[in-house]
C-alpha positions in Angstrom: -7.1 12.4 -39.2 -9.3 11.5 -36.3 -9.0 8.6 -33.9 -12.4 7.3 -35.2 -11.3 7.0 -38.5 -7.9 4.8 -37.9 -8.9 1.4 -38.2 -6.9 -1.3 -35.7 -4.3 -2.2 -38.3 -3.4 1.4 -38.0 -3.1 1.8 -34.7 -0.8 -0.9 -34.0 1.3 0.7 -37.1 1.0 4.2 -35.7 2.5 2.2 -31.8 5.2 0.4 -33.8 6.1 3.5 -35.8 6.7 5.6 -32.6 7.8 2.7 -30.1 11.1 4.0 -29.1 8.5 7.5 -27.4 6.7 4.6 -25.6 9.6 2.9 -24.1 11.4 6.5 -23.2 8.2 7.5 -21.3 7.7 4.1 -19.6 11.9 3.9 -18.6 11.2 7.8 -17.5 8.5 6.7 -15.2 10.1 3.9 -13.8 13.4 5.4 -13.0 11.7 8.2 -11.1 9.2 6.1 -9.5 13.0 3.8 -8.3 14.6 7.2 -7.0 11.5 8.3 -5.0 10.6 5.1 -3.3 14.9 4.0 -2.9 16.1 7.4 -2.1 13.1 9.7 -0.5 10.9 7.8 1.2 11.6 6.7 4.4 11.4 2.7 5.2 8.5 1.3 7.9 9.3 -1.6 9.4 6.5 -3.4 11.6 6.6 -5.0 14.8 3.8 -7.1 16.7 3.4 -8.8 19.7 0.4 -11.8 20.6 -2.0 -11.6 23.0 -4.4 -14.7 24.5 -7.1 -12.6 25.9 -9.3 -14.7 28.8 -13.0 -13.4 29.5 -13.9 -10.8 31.6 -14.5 -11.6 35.3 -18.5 -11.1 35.5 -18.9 -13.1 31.9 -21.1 -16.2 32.1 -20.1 -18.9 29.6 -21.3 -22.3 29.7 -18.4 -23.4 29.7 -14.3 -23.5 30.3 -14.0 -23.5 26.4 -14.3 -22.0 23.3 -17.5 -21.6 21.7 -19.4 -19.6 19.8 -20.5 -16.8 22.4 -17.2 -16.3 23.3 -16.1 -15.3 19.8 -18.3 -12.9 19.3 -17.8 -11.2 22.4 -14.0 -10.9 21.8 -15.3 -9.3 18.6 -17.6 -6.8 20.1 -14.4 -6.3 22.5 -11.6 -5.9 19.7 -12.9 -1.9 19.1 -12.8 -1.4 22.9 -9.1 -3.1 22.8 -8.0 -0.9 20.2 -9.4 2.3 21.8 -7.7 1.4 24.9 -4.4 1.2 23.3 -5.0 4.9 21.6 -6.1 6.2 25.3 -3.3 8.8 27.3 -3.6 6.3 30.2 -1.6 3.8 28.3 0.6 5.8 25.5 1.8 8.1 28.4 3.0 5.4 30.3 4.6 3.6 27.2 6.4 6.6 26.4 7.8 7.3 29.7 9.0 3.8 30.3 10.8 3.8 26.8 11.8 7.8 26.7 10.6 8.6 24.2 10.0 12.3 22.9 6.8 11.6 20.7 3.3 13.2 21.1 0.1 11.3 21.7 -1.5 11.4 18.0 2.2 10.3 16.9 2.3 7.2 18.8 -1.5 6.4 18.0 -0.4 6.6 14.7 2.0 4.2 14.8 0.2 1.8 17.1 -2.8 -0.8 15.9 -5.1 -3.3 17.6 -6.0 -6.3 15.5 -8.2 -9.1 16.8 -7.3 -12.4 14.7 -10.3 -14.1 13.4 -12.2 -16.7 15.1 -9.8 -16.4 18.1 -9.3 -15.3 21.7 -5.8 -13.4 20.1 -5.2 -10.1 19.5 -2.4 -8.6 17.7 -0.4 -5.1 19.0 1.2 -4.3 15.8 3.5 -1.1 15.5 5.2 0.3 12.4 8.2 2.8 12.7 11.0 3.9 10.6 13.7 2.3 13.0 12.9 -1.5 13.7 14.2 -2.0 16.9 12.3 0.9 17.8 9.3 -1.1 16.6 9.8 -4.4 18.3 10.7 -1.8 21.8 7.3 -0.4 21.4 5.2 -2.9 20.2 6.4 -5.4 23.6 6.2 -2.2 25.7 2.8 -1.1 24.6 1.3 -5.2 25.1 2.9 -4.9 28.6 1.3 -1.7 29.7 -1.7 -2.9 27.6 -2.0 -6.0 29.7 -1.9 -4.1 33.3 -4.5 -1.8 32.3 -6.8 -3.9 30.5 -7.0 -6.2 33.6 -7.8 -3.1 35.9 -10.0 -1.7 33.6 -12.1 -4.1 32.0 -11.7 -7.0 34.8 -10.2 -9.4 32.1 -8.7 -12.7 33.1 -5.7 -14.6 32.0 -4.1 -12.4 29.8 -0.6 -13.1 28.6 1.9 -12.8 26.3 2.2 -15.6 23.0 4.6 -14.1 21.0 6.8 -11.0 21.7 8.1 -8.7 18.9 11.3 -9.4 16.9 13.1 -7.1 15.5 12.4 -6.7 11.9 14.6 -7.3 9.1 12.1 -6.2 5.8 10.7 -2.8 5.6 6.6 -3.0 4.6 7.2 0.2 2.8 7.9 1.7 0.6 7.4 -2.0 -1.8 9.4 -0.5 -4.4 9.1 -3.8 -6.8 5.4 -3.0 -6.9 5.5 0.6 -7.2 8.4 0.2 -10.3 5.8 -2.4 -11.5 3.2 0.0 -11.3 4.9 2.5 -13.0 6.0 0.6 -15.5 1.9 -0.2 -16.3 1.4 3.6 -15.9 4.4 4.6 -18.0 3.5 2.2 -21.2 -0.4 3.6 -20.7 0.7 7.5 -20.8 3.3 6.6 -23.9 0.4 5.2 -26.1 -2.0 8.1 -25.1 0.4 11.0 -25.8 1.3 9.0 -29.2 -2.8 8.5 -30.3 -3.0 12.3 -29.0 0.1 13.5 -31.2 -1.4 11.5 -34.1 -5.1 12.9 -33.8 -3.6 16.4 -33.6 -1.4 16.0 -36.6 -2.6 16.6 -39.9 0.0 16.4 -42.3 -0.5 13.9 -45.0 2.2 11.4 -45.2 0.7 8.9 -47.1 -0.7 8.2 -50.6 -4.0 6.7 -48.6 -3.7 10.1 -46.5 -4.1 11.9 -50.3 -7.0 9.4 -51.3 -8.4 9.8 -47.9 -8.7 13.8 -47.5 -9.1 15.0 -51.1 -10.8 11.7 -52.7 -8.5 12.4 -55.4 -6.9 9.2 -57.4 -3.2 8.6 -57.2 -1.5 8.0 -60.5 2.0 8.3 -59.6 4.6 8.8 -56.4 7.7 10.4 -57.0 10.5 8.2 -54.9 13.1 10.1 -52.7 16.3 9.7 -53.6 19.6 9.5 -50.9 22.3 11.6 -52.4 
C-alpha cells in the first residue's frame, strides 16, 4: 500500500496502532542524548570582566562626551581590540603570570572580545572547563589587556567596571535543551520509521485491504476465535 494512497484518517490509525515504537524511539533518544550531555561532555563555565575604554590620545572629538562619532569609532576599534587580545604579546604574558601550561591557539580559543552596543564598554569574556580558572583568566587577560592597549594604541582612561566572578552555571553542555531536542527528533524518527514500515509492508490485513488490491467484493469474514 503506498503512502499516497492512505488517506489522513489512516495515518493517524496507522500512529495510534504502533504508538508504543514511537514512544520507545523517542525515550531511546532522549536517554542517550541525557547520558552524553550529563556524563561525557565536559561543562564550560564563562567568565567576563568590563572595560570603559576612553579615546585614543590623537582623537579629535568635539566634545568631552558621548556622541555619535565616538560610537562608531569604538566600533571600528572593537576588531582591533579583539585581535589584540589573540596577539603572543598579550597571551604569553597572561600565561606566565597565571602558570599556566596551555599553547597560544588554546588560550585564543578560550578568550573573546565583545564590544557592547552603543557603548564605550567592552567585554573580555573567557570560557573554560574549571570556573575559577575562568574568572583567573578572564581578570588576568583585562589586566595585561589594559597595559598594552595603552602602549600600543595610545588609549586613555581605561579601567576596570566589573571584574569576573567565579561562575556557578555551566553554559554548556544545556542539557534541558538538548533532551528537548531529542525528544522533538526522537517523536520525528518514530513516525518516519512507522510510515516507512507501513509503505514497505504489503500484507493485507484488512477487508478494505481485500477491496482495495483485488477489487473483489467481500461477502463474508470469518471471526477468530480465542481457545
Amino acid at each position: 500500500m503506498g503512502l499516497e494512497e492512505i488517506s489522513l484518517q489512516e495515518i493517524f490509525f496507522i500512529l495510534r496502532r504502533r504508538m508504543r515504537l514511537i514512544i520507545g524511539i523517542t525515550v531511546f533518544c532522549i536517554v542517550v542524548t541525557g547520558i552524553i550531555s550529563i556524563f561525557m561532555l565536559k561543562p564550560e563555565y564563562e567568565a567576563f570582566t568590563t572595560l570603559m575604554v576612553g579615546k585614543p590620545r590623537d582623537y579629535q572629538g568635539t566634545s568631552s562626551e558621548l556622541n555619535y562619532d565616538d560610537l562608531l569609532l569604538n566600533q571600528k576599534l572593537a576588531p582591533t581590540y579583539r585581535e589584540l587580545v589573540k596577539m603572543r604579546i598579550v597571551t604569553d604574558e597572561v600565561t606566565r603570570n597565571l602558570g599556566l601550561d596551555i599553547g597560544h591557539k588554546s588560550f585564543v580559543n578560550k578568550v573573546n572580545v565583545n564590544l557592547v552596543r552603543d557603548t564605550e564598554i567592552i567585554q573580555v569574556e573567557v570560557r573554560d572547563s574549571n570556573p575559577n580558572m575562568a574568572a583567573e583568566i578572564a581578570n588576568e587577560t583585562a589586566k595585561v589587556f589594559m597595559k598594552h592597549v595603552q602602549d600600543i594604541m595610545k588609549v586613555e582612561n581605561i579601567q576596570v567596571i566589573d571584574e569576573a566572578q567565579t561562575p556557578r552555571n555551566p553554559v554548556r553542555p544545556r542539557t534541558k535543551v538538548n533532551i528537548a531536542i531529542a525528544g522533538v527528533l526522537g517523536i520525528m524518527v518514530g513516525v518516519f520509521i512507522v510510515l516507512l514500515l507501513e509503505y514497505l509492508d504489503n500484507t493485507i490485513k484488512t477487508p478494505d485491504d481485500v477491496e482495495r488490491h483485488l477489487g473483489l467484493p467481500i461477502i463474508g469474514t470469518i471471526p477468530m476465535l480465542d481457545e
